[in-house]
N, CA, C and O of each residue as an XYZ file, in Angstrom:
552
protein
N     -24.709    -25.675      8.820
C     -24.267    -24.315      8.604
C     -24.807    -23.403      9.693
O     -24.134    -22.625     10.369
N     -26.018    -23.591      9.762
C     -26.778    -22.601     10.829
C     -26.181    -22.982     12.795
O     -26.158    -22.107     13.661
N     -25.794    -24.413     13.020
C     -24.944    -24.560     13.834
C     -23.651    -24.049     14.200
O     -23.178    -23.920     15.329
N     -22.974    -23.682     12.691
C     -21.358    -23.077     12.805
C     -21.569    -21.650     13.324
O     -20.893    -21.135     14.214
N     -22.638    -21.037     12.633
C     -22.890    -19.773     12.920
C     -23.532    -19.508     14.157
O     -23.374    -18.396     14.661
N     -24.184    -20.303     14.683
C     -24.699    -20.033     16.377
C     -23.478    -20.246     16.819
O     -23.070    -19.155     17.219
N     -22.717    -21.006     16.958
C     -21.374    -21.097     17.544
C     -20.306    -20.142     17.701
O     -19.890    -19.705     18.774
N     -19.740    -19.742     16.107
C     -19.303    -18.532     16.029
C     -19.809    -17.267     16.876
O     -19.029    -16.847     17.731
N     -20.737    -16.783     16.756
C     -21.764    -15.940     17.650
C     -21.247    -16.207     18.737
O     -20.191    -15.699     19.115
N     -22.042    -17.195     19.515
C     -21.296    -17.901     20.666
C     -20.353    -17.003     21.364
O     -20.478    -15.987     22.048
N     -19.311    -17.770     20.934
C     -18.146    -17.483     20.969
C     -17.373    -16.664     20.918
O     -16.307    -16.610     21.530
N     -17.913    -15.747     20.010
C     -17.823    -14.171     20.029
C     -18.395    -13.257     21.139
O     -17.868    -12.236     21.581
N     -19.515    -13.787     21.488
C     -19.905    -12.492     22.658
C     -19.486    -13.789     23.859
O     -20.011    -13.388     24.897
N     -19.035    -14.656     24.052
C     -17.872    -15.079     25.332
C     -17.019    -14.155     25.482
O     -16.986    -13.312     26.378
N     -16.025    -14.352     24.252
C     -14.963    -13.504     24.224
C     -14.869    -11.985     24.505
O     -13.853    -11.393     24.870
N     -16.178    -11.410     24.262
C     -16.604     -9.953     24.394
C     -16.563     -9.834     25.968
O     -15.680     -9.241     26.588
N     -17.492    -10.391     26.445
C     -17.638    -10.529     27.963
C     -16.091    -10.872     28.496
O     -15.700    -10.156     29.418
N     -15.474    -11.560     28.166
C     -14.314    -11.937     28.705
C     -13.155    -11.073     29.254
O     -12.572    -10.833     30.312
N     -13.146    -10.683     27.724
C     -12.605     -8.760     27.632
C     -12.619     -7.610     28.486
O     -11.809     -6.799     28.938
N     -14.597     -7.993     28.566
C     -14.893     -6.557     29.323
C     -14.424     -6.750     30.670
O     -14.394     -5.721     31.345
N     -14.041     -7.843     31.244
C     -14.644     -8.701     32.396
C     -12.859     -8.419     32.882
O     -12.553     -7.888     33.950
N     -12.075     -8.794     32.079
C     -10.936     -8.544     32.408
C     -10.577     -7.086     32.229
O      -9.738     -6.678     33.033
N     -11.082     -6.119     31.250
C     -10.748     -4.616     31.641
C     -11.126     -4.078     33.152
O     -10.529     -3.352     33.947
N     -12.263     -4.697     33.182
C     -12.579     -4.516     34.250
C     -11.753     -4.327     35.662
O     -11.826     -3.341     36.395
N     -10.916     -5.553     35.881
C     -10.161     -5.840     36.567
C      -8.552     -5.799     36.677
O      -7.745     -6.440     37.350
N      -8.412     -4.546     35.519
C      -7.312     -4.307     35.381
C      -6.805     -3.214     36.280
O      -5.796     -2.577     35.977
N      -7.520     -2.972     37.433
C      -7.162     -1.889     38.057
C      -6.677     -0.223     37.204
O      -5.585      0.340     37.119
N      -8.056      0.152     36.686
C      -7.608      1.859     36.521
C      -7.262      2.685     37.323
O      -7.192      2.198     38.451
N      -7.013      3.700     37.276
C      -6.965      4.575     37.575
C      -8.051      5.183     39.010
O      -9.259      5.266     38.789
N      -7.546      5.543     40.310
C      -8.765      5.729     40.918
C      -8.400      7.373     40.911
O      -7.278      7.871     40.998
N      -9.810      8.123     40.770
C      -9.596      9.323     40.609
C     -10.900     10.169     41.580
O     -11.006     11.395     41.532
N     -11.598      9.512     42.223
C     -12.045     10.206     43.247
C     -11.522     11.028     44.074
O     -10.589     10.671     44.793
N     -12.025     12.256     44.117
C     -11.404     12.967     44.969
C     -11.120     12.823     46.620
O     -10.769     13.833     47.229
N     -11.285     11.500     47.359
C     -10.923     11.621     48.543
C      -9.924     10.791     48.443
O      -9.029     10.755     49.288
N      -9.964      9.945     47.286
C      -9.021      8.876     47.258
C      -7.465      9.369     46.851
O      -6.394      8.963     47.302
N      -7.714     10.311     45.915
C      -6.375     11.182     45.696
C      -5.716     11.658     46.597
O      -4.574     11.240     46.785
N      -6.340     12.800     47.502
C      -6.165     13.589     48.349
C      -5.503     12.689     48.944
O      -4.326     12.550     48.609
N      -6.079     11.807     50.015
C      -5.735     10.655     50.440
C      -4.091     10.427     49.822
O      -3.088     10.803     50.429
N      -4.085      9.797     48.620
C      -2.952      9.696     48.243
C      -1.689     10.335     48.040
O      -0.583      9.810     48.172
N      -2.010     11.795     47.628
C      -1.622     13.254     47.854
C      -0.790     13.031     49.147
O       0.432     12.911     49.245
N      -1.668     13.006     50.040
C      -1.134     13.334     51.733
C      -0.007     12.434     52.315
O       1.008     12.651     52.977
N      -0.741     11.090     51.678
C       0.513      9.770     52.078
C       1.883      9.925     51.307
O       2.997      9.760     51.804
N       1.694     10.155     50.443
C       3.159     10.369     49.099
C       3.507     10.829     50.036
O       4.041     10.144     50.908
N       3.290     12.344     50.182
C       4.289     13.453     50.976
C       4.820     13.486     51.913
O       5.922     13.984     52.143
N       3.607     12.573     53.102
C       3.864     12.375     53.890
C       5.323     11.309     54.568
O       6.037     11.495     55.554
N       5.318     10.298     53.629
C       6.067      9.334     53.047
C       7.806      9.595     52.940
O       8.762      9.247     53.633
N       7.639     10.393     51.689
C       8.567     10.729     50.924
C       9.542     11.643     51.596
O      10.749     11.709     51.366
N       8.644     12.544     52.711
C       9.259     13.655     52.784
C       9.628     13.154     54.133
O      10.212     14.074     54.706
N       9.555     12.191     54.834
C       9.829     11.972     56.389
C      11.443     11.858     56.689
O      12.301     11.412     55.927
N      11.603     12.352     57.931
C      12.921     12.524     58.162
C      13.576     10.594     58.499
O      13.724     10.114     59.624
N      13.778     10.046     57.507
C      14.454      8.759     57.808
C      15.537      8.596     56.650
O      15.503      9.001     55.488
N      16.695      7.736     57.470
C      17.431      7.538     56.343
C      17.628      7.199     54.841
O      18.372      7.577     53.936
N      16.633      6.324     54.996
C      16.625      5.496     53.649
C      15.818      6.412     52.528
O      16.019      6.328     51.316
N      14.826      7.341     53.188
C      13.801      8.109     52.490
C      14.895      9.620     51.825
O      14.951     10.098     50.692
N      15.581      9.979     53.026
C      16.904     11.493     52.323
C      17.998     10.589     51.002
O      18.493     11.216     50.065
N      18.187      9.197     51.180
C      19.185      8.529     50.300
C      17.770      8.314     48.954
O      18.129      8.138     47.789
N      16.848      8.339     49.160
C      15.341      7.853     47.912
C      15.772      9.613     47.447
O      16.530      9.780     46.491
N      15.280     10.683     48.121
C      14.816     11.259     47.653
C      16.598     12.253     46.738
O      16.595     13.227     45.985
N      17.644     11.549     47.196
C      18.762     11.816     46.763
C      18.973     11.434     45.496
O      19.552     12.096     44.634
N      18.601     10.585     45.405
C      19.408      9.622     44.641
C      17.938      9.816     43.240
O      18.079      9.546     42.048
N      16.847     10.264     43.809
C      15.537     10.406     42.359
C      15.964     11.998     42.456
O      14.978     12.568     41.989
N      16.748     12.820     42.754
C      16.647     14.420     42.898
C      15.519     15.331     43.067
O      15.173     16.394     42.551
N      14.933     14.322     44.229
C      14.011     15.319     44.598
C      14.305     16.497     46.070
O      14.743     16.123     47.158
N      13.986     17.712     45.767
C      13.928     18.663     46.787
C      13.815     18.001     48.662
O      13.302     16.960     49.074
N      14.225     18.648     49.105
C      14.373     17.675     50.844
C      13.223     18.504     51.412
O      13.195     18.602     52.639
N      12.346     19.068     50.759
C      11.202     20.156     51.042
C       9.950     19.656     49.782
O      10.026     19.590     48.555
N       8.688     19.326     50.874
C       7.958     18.720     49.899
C       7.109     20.156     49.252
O       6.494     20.073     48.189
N       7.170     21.328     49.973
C       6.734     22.996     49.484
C       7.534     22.752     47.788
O       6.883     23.260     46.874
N       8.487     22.230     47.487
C       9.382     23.054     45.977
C       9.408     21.326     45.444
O      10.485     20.789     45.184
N       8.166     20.624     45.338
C       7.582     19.423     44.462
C       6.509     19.749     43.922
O       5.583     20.265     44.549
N       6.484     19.479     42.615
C       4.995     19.281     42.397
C       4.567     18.102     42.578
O       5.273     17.095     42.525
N       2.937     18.139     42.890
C       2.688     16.455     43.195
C       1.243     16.377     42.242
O       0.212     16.969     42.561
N       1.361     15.692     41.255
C       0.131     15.323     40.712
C      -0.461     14.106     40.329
O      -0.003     13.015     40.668
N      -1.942     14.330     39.302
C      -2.389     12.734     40.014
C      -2.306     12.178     38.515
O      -2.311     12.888     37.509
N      -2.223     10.665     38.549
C      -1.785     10.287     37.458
C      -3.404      9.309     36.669
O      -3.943      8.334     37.192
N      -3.773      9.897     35.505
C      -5.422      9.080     35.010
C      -4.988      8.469     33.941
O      -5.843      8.504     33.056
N      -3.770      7.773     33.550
C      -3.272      7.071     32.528
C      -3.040      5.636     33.210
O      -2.105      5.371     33.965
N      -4.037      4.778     32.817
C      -4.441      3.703     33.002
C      -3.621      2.889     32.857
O      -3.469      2.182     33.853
N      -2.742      2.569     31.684
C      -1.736      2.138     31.431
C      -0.666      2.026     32.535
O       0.039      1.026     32.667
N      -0.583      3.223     33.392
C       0.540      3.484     34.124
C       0.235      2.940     35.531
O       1.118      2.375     36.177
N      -1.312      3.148     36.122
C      -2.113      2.197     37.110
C      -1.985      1.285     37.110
O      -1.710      0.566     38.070
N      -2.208      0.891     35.577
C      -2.223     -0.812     35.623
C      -0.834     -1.381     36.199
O      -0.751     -2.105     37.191
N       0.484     -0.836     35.240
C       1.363     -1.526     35.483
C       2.006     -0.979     37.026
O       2.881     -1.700     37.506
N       1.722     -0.108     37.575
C       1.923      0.209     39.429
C       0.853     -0.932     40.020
O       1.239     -1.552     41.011
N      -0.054     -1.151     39.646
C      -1.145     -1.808     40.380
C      -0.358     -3.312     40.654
O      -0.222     -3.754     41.795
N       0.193     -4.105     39.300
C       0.630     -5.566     39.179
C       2.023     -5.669     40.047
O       2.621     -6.702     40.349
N       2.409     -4.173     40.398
C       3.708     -4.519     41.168
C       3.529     -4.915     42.807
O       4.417     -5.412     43.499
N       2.137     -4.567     43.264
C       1.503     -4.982     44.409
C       2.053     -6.533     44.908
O       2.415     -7.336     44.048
N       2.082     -6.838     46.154
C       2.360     -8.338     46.537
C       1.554     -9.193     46.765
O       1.750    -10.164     47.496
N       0.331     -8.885     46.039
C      -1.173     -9.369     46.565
C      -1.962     -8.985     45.429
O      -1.831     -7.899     44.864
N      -2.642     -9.724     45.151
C      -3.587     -9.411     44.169
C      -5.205     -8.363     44.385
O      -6.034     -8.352     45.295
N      -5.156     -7.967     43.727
C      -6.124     -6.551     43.616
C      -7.370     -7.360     43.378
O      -7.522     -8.357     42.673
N      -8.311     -6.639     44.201
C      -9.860     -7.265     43.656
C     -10.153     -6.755     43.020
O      -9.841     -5.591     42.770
N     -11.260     -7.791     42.230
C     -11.662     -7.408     40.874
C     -12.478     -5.986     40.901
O     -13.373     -5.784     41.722
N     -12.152     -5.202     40.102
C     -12.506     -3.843     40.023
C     -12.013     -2.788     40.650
O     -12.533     -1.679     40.530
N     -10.934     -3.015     41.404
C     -10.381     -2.046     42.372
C      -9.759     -1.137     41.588
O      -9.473     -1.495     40.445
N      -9.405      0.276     42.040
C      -8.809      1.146     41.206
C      -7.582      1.327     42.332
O      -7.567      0.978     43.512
N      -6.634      1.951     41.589
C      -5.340      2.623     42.256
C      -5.281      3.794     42.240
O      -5.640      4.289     41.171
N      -4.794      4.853     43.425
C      -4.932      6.332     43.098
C      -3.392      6.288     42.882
O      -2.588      5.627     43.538
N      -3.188      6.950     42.050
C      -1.488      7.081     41.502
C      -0.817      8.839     42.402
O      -1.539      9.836     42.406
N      -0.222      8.840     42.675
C       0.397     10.570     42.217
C       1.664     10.727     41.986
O       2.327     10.023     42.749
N       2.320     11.369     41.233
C       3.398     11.282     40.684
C       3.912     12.846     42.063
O       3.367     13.877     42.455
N       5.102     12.188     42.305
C       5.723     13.566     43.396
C       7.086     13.698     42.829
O       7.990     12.885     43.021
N       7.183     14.910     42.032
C       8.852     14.893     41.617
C       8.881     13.653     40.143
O       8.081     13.493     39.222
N      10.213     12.942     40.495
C      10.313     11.945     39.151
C      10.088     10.623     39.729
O      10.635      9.600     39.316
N       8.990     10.701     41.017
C       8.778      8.755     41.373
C       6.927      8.880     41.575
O       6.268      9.848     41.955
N       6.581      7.831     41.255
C       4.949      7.831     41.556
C       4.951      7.112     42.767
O       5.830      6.409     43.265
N       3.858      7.395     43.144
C       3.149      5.966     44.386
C       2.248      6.002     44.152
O       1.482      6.884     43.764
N       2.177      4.876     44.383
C       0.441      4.195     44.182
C      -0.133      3.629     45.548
O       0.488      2.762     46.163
N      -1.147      4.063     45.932
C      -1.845      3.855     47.427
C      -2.666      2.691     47.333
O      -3.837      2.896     47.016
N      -2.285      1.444     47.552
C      -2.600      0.242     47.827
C      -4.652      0.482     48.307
O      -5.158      0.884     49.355
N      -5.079      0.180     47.452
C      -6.691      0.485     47.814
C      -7.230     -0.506     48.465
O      -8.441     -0.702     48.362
N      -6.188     -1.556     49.492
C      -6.296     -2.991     50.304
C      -5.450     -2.375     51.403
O      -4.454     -2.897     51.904
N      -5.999     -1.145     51.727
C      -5.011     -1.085     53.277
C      -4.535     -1.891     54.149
O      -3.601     -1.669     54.920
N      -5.551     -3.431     53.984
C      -5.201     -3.965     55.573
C      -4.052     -4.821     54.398
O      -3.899     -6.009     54.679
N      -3.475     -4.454     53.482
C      -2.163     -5.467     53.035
C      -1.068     -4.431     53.273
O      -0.314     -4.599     54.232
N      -0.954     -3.615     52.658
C      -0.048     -1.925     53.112
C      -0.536     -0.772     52.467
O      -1.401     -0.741     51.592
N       0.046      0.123     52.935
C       0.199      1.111     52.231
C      -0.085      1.833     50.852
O      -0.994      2.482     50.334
N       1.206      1.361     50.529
C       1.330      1.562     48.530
C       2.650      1.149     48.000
O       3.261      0.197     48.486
N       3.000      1.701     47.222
C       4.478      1.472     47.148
C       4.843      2.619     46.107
O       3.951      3.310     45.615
N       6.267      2.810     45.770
C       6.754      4.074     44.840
C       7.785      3.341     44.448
O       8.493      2.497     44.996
N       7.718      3.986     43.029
C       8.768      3.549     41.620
C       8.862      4.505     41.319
O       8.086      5.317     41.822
N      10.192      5.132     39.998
C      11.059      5.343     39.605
C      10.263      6.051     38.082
O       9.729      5.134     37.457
N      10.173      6.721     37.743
C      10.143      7.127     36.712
C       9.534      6.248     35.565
O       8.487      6.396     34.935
N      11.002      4.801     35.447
C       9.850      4.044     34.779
C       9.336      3.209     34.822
O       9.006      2.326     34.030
N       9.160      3.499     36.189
C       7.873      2.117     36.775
C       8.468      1.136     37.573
O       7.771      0.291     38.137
N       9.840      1.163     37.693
C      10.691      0.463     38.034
C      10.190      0.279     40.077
O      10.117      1.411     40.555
N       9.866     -0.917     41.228
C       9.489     -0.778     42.079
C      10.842     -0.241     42.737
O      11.936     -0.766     42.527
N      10.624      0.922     43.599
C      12.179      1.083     44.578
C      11.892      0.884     45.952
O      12.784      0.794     46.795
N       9.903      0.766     46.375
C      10.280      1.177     47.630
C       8.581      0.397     48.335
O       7.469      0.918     48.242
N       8.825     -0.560     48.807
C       6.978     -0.824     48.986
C       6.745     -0.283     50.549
O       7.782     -0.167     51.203
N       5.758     -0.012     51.076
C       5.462      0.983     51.926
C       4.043      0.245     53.021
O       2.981     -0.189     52.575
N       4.395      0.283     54.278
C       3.444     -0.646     55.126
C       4.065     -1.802     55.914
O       5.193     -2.285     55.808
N       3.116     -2.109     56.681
C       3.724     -2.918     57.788
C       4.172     -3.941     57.613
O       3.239     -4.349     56.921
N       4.929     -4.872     57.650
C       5.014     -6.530     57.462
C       4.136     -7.149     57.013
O       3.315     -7.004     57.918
N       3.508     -7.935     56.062
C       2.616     -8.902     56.061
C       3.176    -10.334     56.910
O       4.406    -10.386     56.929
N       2.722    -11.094     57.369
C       2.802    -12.505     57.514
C       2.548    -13.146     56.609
O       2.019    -12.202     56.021
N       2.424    -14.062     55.824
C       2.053    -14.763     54.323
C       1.667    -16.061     54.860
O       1.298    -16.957     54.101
């Protein structure tokens, strides 16, 4: 009896650790302020550039052709990190956060692995439309 119950125990704070171990690594939310800003600057910078494909993005999500008449804010709903974070083409190290900002009705998320790209921007609901950065080689 006293065996089942060390076990149980056990097994229970495995599973605890396991948990924490994987929240951990679920990529939250990064909300430092240089990291935003940062992110802030790239969105806009991004979004708002005079290229084709970016006036047909920002057409087609109805956003303003003037990044002055957007609001751009930052997104601390973890939930919403997480699932921008898994759309990445590369896996996130353990503990890394994502700075989100929502510009208009698309987010981007600023890849916190620069030397893989950028970030990338989705759609309202999360949907990927647009990944952002140089070529990888694989």
């Amino acid at each position: 009896m006293k065996t089942t119950v060390v076990l149980a125990t056990a097994l229970a704070l495995s599973a605890i650790a396991l948990s924490a171990r994987a929240a951990k690594a679920q990529a939250p939310c990064a909300t430092t302020p240089s990291l935003v800003d940062s992110a802030r600057v790239e969105a806009t910078s991004i979004l708002f550039a005079d290229r084709p494909l970016l006036t047909e993005l920002r057409r087609d999500q109805r956003i303003p052709s003037s990044a002055a008449q957007v609001a751009v804010s930052v997104i601390r709903d973890a939930a919403v990190c997480r699932r921008l974070a898994a759309q990445f083409d590369h896996a996130l190290s353990p503990g890394a956060s994502v700075a989100v900002v929502r510009v208009g009705s698309v987010f981007y998320a600023r890849d916190p692995d620069q030397h893989h790209a950028t970030g990338i921007i989705a759609d309202s609901t999360l949907h990927l439309l647009l990944r952002v950065g140089a070529a990888i080689d694989k």
